[in-house]
C-alpha positions in Angstrom: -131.4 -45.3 40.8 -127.9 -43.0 40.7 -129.9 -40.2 40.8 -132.3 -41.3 43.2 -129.4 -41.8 46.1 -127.7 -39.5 44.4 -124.6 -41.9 44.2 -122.2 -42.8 41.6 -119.6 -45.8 40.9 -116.4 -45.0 40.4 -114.3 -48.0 41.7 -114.6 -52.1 41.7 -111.6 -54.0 44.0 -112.9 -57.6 44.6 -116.3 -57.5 46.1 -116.1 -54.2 47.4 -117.4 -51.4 45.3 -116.6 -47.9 45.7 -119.4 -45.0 44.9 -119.0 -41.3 45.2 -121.7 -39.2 47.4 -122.9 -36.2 48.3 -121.0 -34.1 51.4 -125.3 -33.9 52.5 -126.0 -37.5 52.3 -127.4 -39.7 55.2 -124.5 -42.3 54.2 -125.2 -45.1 56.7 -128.9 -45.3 55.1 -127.5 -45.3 51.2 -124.7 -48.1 51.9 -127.6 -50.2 53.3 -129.6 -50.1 50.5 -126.9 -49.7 48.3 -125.2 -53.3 49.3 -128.9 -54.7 49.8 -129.4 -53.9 45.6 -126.0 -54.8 44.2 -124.9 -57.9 46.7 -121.5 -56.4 47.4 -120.3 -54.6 50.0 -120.7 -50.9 49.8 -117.6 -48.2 50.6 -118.9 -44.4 49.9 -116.7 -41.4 49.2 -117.8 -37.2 49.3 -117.4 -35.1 47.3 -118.8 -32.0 46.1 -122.1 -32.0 45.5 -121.9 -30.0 42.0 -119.3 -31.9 41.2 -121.7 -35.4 41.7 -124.4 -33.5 39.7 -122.1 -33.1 37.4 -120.9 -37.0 37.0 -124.9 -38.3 37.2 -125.3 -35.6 34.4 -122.1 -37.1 32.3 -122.6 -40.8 32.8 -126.5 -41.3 33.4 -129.5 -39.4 31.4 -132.7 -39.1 33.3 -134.7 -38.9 29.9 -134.8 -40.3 26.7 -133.7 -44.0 28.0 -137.3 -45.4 27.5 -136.8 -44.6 23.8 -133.7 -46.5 23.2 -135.2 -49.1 21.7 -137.4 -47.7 19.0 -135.5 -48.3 16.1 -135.1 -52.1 16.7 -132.2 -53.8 14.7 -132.9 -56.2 11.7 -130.4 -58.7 13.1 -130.3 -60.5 16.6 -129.6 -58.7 19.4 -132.2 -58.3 23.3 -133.1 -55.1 24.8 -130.4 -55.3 27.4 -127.4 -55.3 24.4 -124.5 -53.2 24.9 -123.9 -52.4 21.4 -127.6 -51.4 20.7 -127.7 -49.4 24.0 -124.4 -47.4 22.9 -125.8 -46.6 19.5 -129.4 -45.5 20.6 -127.9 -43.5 23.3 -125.3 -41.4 20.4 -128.8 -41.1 18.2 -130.7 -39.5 21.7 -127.8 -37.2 22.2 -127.6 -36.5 18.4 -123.7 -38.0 18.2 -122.4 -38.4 14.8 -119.6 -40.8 15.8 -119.1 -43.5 18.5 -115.8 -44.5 19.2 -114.2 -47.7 20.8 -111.1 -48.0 21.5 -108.4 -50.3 24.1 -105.5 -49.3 25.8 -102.8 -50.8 27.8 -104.9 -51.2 30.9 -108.8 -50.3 30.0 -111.3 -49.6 27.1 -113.5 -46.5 26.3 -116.2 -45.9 25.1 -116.2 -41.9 23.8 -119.2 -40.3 21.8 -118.7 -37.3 19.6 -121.4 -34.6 20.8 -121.6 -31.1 18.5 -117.9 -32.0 17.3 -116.4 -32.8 20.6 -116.0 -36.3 21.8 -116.7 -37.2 25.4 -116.1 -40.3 27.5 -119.6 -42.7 28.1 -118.0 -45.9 29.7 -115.5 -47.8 30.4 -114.7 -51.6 29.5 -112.4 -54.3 30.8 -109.9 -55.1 28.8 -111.1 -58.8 29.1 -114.7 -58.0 28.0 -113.2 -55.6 25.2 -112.7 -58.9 22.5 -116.6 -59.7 23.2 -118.0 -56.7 22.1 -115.2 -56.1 18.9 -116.6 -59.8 18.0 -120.3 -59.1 18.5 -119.7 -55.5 16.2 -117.8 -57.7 13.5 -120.5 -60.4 13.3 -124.0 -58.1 13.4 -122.0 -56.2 10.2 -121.1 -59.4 8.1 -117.2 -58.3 9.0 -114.1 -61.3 9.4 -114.0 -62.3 13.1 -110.5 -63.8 12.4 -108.8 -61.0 11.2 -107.4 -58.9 13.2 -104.4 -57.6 11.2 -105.6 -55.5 8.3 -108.3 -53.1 8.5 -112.0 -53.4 8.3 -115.1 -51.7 6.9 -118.7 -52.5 7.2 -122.7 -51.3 7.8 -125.0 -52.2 10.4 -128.8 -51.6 9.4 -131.8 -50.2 11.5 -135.1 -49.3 10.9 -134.3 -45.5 9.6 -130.9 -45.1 10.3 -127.5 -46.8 9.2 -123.9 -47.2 11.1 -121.1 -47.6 9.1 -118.0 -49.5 10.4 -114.6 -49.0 11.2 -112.1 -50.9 12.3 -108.4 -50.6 12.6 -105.6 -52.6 14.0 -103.9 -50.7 17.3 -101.2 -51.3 19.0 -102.9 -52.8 22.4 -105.9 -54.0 19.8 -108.7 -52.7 17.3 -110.0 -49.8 17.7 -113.7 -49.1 16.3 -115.6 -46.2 14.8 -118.9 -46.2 14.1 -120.6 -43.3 12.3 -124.0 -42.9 12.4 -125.4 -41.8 9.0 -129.3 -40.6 8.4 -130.5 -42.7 5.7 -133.3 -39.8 4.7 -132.4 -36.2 3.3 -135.8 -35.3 2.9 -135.8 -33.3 6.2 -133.3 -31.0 5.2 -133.8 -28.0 4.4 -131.8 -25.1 2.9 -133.9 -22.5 4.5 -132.7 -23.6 8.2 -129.0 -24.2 7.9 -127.6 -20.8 9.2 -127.6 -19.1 5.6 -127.9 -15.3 6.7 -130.6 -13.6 3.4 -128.0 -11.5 1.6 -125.8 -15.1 1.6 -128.7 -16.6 0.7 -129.5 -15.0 -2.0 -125.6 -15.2 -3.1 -125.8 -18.6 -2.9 -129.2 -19.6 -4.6 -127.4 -17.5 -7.9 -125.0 -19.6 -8.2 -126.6 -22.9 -8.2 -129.3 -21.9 -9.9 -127.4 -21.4 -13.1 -127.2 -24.1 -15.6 -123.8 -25.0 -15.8 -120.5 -24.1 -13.7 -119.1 -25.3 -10.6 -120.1 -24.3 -7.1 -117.8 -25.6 -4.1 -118.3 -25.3 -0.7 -115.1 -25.3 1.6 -114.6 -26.6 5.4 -112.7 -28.8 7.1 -113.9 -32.2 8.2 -117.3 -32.6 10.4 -118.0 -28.6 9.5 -121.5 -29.9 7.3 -120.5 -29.2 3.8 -122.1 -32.6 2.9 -125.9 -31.4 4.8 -125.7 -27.9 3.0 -125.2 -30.2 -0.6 -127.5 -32.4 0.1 -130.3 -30.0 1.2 -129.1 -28.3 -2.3 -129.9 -31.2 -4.2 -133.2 -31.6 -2.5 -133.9 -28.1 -3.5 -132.8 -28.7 -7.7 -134.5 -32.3 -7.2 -137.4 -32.0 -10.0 -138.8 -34.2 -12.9 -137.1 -32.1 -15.7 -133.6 -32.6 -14.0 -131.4 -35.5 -14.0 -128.7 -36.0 -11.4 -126.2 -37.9 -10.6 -123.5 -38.3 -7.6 -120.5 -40.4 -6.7 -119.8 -40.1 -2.4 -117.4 -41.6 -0.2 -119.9 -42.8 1.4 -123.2 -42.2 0.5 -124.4 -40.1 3.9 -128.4 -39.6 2.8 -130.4 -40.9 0.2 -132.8 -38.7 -1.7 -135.5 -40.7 -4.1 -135.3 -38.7 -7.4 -131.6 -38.6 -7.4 -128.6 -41.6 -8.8 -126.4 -42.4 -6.3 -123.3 -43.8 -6.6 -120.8 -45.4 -4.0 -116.9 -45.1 -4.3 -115.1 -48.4 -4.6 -111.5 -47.5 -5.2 -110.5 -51.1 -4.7 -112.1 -52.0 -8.0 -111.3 -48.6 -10.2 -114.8 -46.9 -9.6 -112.5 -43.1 -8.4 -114.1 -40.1 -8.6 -112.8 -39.2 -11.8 -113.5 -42.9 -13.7 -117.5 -42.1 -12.1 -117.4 -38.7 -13.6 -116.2 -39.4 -17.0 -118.9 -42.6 -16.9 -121.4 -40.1 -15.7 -120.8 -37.4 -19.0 -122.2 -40.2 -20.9 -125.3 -40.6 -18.7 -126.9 -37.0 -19.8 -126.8 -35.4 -16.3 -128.1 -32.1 -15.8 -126.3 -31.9 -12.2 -123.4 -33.6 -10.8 -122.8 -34.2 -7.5 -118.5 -35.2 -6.2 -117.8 -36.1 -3.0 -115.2 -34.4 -2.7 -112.0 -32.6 -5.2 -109.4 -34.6 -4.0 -106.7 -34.3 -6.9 -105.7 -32.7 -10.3 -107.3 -34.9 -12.2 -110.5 -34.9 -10.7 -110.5 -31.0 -10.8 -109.2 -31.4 -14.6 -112.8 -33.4 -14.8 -114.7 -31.3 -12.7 -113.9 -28.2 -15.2 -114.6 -30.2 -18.0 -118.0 -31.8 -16.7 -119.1 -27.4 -16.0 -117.5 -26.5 -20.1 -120.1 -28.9 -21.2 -123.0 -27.6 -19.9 -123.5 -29.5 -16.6 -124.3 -28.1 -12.9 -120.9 -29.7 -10.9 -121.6 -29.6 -7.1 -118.4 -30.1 -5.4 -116.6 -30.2 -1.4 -113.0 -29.2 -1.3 -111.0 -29.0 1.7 -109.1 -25.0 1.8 -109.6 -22.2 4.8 -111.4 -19.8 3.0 -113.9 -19.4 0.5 -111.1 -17.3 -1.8 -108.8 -19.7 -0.9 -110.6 -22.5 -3.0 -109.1 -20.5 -6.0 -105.7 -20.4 -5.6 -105.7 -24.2 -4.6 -107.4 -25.1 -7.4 -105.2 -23.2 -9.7 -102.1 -25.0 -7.4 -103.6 -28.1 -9.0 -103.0 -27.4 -12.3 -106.6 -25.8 -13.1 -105.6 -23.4 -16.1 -106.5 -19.7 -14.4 -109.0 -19.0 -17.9 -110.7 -22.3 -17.3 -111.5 -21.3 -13.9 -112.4 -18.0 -14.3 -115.0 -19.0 -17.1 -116.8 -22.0 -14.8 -116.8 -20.8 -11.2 -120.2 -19.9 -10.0 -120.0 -19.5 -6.6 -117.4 -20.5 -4.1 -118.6 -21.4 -0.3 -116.6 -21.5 3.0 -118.5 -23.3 6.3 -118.1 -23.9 9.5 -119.9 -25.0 12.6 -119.0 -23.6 16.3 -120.9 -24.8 19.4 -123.4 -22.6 21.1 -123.3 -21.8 24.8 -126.1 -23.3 26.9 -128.4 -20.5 27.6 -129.2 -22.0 31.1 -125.8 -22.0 32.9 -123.5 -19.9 29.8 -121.3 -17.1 32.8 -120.5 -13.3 31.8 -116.8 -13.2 33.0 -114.0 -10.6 32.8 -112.4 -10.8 29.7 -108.5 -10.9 30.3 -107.2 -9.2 27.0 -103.7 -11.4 27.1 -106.3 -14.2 25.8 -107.3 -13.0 22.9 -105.2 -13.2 19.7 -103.3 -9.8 19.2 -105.2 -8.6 16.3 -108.2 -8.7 18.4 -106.7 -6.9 21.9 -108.1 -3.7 22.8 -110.9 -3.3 20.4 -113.4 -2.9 23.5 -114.4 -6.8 24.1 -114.0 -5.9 27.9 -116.2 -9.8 28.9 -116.9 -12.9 27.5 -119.6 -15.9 28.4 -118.0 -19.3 29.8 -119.3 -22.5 29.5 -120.1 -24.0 32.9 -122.3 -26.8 32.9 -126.0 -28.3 33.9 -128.3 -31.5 33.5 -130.4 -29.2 30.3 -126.8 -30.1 28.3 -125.3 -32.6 29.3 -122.8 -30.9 32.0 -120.7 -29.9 28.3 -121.5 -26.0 28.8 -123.0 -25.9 25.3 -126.4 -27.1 23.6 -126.2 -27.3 19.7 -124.2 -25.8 16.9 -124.4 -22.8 14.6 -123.2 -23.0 11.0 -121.3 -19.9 9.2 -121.0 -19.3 5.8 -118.7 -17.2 3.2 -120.6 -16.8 0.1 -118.9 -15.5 -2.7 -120.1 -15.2 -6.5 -117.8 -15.1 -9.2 -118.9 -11.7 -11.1 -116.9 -10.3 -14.0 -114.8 -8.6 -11.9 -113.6 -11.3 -9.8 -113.7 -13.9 -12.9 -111.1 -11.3 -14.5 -109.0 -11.0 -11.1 -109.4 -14.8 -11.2 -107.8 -15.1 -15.5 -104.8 -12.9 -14.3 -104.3 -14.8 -11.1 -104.6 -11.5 -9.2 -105.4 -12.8 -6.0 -105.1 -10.1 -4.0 -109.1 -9.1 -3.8 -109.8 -8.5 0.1 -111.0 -5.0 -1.1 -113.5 -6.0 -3.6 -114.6 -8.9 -1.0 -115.2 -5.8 1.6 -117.1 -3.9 -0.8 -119.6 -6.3 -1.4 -120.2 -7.0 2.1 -118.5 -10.4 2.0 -117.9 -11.4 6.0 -115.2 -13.4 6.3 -115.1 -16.4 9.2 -113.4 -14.9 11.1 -115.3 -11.8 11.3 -118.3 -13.7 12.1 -116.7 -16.0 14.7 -115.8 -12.3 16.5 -119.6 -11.6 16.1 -120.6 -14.6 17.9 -118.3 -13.4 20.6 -119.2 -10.6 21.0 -122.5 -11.9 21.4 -122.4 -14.2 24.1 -123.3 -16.9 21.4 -120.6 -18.7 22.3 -117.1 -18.7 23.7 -113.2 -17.3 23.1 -111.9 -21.2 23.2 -114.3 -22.2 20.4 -113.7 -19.4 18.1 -110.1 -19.3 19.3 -108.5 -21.1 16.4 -110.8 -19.6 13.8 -110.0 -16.1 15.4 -106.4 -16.5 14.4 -107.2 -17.9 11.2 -107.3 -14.1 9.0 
């Protein structure tokens, strides 16, 4: 109906509601209708028409609404349910994360869309207490506490959502992130791996022992390219185990375990439990600390596959952090198969992406004057979403520990950007240039990586 009169709310005072309208529109015959359908009285406001297209593109989808509803929940709830609508809508636009949160004056509702959060509604403060108390009950959560923090699961049909809630200062603010019960659809082969990485890559893990860690910070996919790993080594003769914070996929053929710090099951009491259960691969989480690197070394001496995340900027880097932990430098050098470094950048929409002048002051100094004379610029249209980009594109640092580099590695010579270069190692930020360069996708999304040598 927004898009039909081309109309959209933007303010509520009493029984007077305010929409916003095109400069074009025949106003007197929209604020007829318009007070006719919603019973109030009707004040309209112009502005730009690109600017409405944009707002009806932000705040209402023309497609994909008649699927909300698919993947019913397994607890009470009608088809007109704010919390289902909210959840359906993240899994349409592929969100990994919905978050609800209060302020002094209002509530938001943002969704997180190829790493970026945007804002979906708003909420009255009085109605915010209704919908933390209908998210609390449908995941078995206290209703009555409101002081500590919270954690819990809501369960659909091929999907899960875990919980989060935490005490604010104006109230509890919620997180719920949307986890794909089902690994079975992904797939090594379409991740972003470029062949000669590939290839790098599939050596290391297809040994059968040492450790193989992949690198990234938070929401970059290191868990997807482990997990499509796994899927890959996932046969009868092997046995596998893994300990997660939280379990993200499940995979039939493979032993999953869930952290519970709260009762002693860490990473490093699951591992030493796990030596005893004849794994051939071992799946962590994550390498949080010195002990559970200690373990992780230990697990890889003994003749076990150890498939690890740990959180450095740079494939290389995971070395020197690991030795910062305590690692002895000999132990490392004689275990290391293969260490990883991922990211994920957004990719311009190819309908509305803009070839622009490239000011050279913008770029970081390191990068001035090398010939990058214009750059593409996100703009915006109804094919994604009015965010100026449509997807994301992983990259990947691959490097395999040969004898040379296990050696640098024993006499903690570090210093190895040479022998990276002439192996035809491309570091991430060499690559996020690339994409530049390209017109893949833009100088404020590769910025920070840019100037991260």
């Amino acid at each position: 109906m927004a898009w039909n009169y081309g109309v959209i709310p933007f303010q509520q005072e009493g029984k007077v509601v305010k929409f916003y309208c095109s400069n074009a529109a025949n106003e007197i015959l929209i604020k007829e209708d318009l007070e006719i359908i919603t019973g109030r009285e009707i004040q309209l406001q112009a502005i730009d028409p690109e600017q409405l297209k944009r707002y009806l593109g932000k705040f209402y989808r023309r497609s994909g609404s008649e699927n909300n509803q698919k993947s019913s929940k397994k607890t009470s709830g009608d088809k007109n349910d704010f919390l289902l609508r909210i959840i359906h809508e993240a899994r349409t636009l592929g969100s990994s994360d919905i978050h609800i949160e209060i302020y002094e004056e209002v509530a938001r509702v943002r969704i997180r869309i190829d790493g970026h959060l945007v804002e979906k509604y708003k909420i009255d403060k009085s109605e915010y207490p209704e919908v933390v108390n209908k998210i609390k009950i449908e995941s078995d959560l206290n209703i009555s506490e409101k002081r500590l923090p919270q954690d819990g699961r809501l369960h659909f049909e091929d999907f899960d959502v875990r919980v989060s809630i935490l005490p604010t200062l104006h109230g509890e603010k919620i997180v719920l992130r949307i986890l794909a019960r089902d690994a079975s659809q992904v797939d090594l082969n379409k991740l972003g791996f470029e062949d000669f990485e590939k290839v790098n890559y599939l050596e290391g893990v297809k040994k059968p022992n040492g450790i193989v860690l992949i690198s990234g910070p938070t929401g970059s996919g290191k868990t997807t390219t482990l997990y499509a790993t796994l899927k890959m080594l996932n046969e009868e003769k092997r046995n596998i185990v893994t300990v997660e914070d939280p379990i993200e996929y499940t995979l039939m053929g493979i032993n999953q375990v869930q952290l519970k710090e709260s009762i002693g099951l860490t990473f490093t009491s699951a591992l030493r439990s796990f030596l005893r259960q004849d794994p051939d691969v071992i799946m962590l989480g994550e390498i949080r600390d010195s002990e559970t690197a200690q373990m992780a070394i230990r697990a890889a001496l003994t003749g076990h596959l150890v498939l690890s995340t740990i959180h450095t900027n740079s494939a290389w880097g995971t070395i020197s952090r690991l030795i910062d932990m305590g690692v002895p430098s000999y132990l490392l050098a004689s275990t290391i198969n293969t260490s990883v470094a991922q990211r994920l950048v957004r990719v311009l929409c190819p309908h509305c992406k803009k070839e622009e002048e490239l000011n050279q002051s913008l770029l970081p100094k390191e990068y001035r004057n090398k010939g990058l004379t214009t750059h593409h610029v996100p703009c915006g249209c109804d094919a994604c979403h009015y965010t100026g980009y449509k997807g994301r594109k992983a990259m990947y640092e691959v490097i395999n520990i040969d004898v040379e580099l296990s050696d640098k590695i024993k006499e903690e010579d570090l210093k190895v950007d040479g022998l990276l270069k002439d192996r035809g190692i491309e570091k991430i930020h060499e690559k996020a240039y690339k994409l530049l360069r390209e017109g893949t996708t833009s100088l404020e999304e590769v910025y920070a990586l840019l100037t991260n040598i």
